[in-house]
C-alpha positions in Angstrom: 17.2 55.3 139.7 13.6 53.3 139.8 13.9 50.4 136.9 10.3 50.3 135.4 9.4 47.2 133.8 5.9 47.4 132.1 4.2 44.4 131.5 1.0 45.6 129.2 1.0 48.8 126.8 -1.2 51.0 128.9 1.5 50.8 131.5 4.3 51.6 129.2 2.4 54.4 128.2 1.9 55.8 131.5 5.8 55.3 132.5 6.8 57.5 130.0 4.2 60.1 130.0 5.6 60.0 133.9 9.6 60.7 132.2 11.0 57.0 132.5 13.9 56.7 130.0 14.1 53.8 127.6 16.6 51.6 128.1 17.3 48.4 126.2 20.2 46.4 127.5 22.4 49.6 128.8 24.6 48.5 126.8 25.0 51.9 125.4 23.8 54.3 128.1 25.3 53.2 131.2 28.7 55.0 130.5 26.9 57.9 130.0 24.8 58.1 133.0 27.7 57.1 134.8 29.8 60.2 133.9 26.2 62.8 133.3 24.2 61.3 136.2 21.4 58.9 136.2 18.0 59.7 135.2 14.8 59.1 138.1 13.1 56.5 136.1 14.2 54.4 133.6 12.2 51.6 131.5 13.2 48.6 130.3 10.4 46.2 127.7 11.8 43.0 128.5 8.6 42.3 130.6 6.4 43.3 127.6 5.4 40.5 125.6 4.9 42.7 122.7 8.5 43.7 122.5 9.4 40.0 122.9 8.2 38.6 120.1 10.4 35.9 117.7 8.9 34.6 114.6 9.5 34.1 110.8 8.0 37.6 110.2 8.2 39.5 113.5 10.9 40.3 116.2 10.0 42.6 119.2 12.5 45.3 120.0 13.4 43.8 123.7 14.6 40.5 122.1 18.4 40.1 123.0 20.6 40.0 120.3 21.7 36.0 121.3 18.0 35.0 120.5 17.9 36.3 117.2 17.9 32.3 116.0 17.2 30.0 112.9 13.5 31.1 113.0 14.1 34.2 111.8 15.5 35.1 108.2 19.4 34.6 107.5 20.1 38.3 107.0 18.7 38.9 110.3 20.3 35.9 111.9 23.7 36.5 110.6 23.5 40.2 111.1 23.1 39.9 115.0 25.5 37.4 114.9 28.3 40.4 114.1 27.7 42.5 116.6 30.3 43.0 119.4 31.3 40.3 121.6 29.3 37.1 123.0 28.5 39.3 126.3 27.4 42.2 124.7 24.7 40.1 122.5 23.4 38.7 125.7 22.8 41.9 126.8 22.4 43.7 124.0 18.5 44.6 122.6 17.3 44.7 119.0 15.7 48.3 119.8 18.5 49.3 121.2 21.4 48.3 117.9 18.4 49.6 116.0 17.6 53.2 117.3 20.3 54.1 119.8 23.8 52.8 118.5 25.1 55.2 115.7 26.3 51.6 114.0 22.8 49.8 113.2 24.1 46.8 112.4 20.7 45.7 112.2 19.3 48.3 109.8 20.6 47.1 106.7 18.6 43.8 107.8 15.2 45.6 108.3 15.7 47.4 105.1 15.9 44.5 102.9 13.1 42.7 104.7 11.3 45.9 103.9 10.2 45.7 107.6 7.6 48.3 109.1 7.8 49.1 112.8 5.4 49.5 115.7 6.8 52.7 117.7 5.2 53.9 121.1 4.4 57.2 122.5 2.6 58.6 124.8 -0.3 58.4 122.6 -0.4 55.2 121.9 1.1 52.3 119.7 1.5 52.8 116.0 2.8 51.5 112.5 6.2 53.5 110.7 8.6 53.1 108.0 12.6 52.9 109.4 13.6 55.8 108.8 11.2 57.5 111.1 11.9 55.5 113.6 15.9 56.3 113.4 15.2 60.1 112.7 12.7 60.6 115.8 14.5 58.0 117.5 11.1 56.4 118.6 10.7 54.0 121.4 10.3 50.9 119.4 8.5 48.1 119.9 8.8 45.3 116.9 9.5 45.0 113.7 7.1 43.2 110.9 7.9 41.9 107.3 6.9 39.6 104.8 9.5 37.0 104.2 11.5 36.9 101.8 12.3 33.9 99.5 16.7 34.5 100.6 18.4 36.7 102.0 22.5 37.6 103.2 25.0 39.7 104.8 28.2 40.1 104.6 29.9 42.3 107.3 33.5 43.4 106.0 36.6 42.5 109.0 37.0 45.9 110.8 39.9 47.5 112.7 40.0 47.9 115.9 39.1 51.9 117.1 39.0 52.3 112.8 35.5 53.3 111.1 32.8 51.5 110.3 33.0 48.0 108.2 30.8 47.5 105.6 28.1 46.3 105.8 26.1 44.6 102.6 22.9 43.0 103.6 20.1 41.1 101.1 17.2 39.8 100.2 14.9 38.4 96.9 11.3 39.4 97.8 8.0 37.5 95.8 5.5 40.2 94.4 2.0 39.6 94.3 2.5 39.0 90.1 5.2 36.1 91.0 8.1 38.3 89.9 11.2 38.3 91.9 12.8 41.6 93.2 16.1 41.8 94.5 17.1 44.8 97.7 20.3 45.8 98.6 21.0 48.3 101.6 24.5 49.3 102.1 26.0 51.1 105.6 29.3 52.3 104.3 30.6 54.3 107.2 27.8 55.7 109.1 25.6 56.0 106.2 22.9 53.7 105.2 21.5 53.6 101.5 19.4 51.1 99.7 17.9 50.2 96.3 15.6 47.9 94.7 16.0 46.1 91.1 13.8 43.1 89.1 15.6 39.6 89.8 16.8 38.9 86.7 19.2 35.3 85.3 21.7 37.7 83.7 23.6 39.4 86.7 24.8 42.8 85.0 21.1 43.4 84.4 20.4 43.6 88.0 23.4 45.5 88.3 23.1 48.1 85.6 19.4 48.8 87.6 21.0 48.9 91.3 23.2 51.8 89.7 20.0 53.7 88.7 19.2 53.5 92.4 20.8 55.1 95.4 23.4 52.4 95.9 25.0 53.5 91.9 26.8 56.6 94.3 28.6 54.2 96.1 32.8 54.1 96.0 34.2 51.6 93.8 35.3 49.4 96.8 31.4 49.1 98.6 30.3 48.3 94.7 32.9 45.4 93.8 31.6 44.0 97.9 27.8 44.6 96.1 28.2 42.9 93.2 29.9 39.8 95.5 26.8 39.8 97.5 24.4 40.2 94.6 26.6 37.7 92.4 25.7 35.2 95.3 22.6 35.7 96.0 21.6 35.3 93.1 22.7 32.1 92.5 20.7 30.6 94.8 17.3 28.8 94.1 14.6 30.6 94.3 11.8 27.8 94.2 9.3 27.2 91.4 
């Protein structure tokens, strides 16, 4: 198998108009070719400074999950910080936990951030929403957002070989009129859902609008962990 490592866009682009396989950390491939062979070219983006980005409103797709550090928002931050093992977050890739593990741990994150993503083809480099990028399962580059004024997560203890934990993930956004809004996304299972509501001072008001929204379908259990999550959140400072 030939390892490509682009270090520019343009050769990206031509690596996999050529057939090269992305591959993040192989964290979750390597079994597979192992057993179903190995593919002629594979690509790796942790030469591409694009896909390496860290910042308080960006992080590129080839950052490893152990980098994902206090300049980044806490829901993001705390997030990586849950998934698998020390050694698999050294290895592990942010484009990787995003569009090729069936968990997304990450997901939740980028949905309360309301983060847009820069996916590459062979075309060319462009702007989508989340769920395109896990649908098509695009190569993906980075991730962009506006930060928020707080955020959380809480990650529920799991079983070992059991389903899913729970995942609640959260974050108070500024509008351009000054109001607060409060997201939620939820990944009960394999599932992801979100919803949006006004920040309000009187908790069961933001929870009477979060049932209105996707999230209201949720079992009693994944509610009672919501309304934790939103109950704290809330209760912190949100500035002038």
């Amino acid at each position: 198998m030939l390892l490509r490592l682009p270090t520019s866009l343009s050769e990206a682009q031509q690596y996999l108009a050529e057939g090269a396989v992305p591959v993040g950390g192989a964290t979750l491939v390597w079994a597979l070719w192992q057993r179903d062979g190995f593919p002629e070219q594979a690509m790796s983006l942790r030469r591409l400074p694009e896909a390496n980005v860290i910042g308080r409103e960006a992080l590129g797709a080839a950052v490893l999950l152990h980098q994902v550090d206090g300049r980044l928002p806490e829901v993001l931050r705390r997030a990586a910080s849950t998934v698998g093992t020390g050694a698999v977050r050294r290895t592990a890739t942010v484009g990787g936990n995003i569009v090729g593990s069936t968990l997304r741990c990450l997901l939740p994150a980028a949905l309360v951030l309301h983060a847009r993503a820069t996916v590459l083809d062979r075309d060319g480099s462009y702007e989508t929403d989340l769920a395109e990028v896990v649908s098509k399962r695009h190569l993906l580059l980075g991730l962009r957002w506006n930060a928020p004024v707080t955020s959380g997560y809480h990650k529920a203890a799991a079983e070992p070989g059991g389903p899913p934990p729970l995942v609640v993930a959260t974050a108070v956004h500024a509008g351009s009129d000054g109001r607060h809004r409060l997201t939620v996304a939820v990944r009960d299972g394999y599932e992801v859902i979100s919803g949006t509501a006004p920040r309000h001072t009187d908790p069961e008001q933001v929870f009477r609008a979060l049932a209105r929204t996707d999230l209201g379908a949720l079992p009693p259990t994944a509610r009672d962990a919501v309304r934790r999550e939103v109950t704290g959140v809330l209760a912190r400072p949100t500035g002038p």
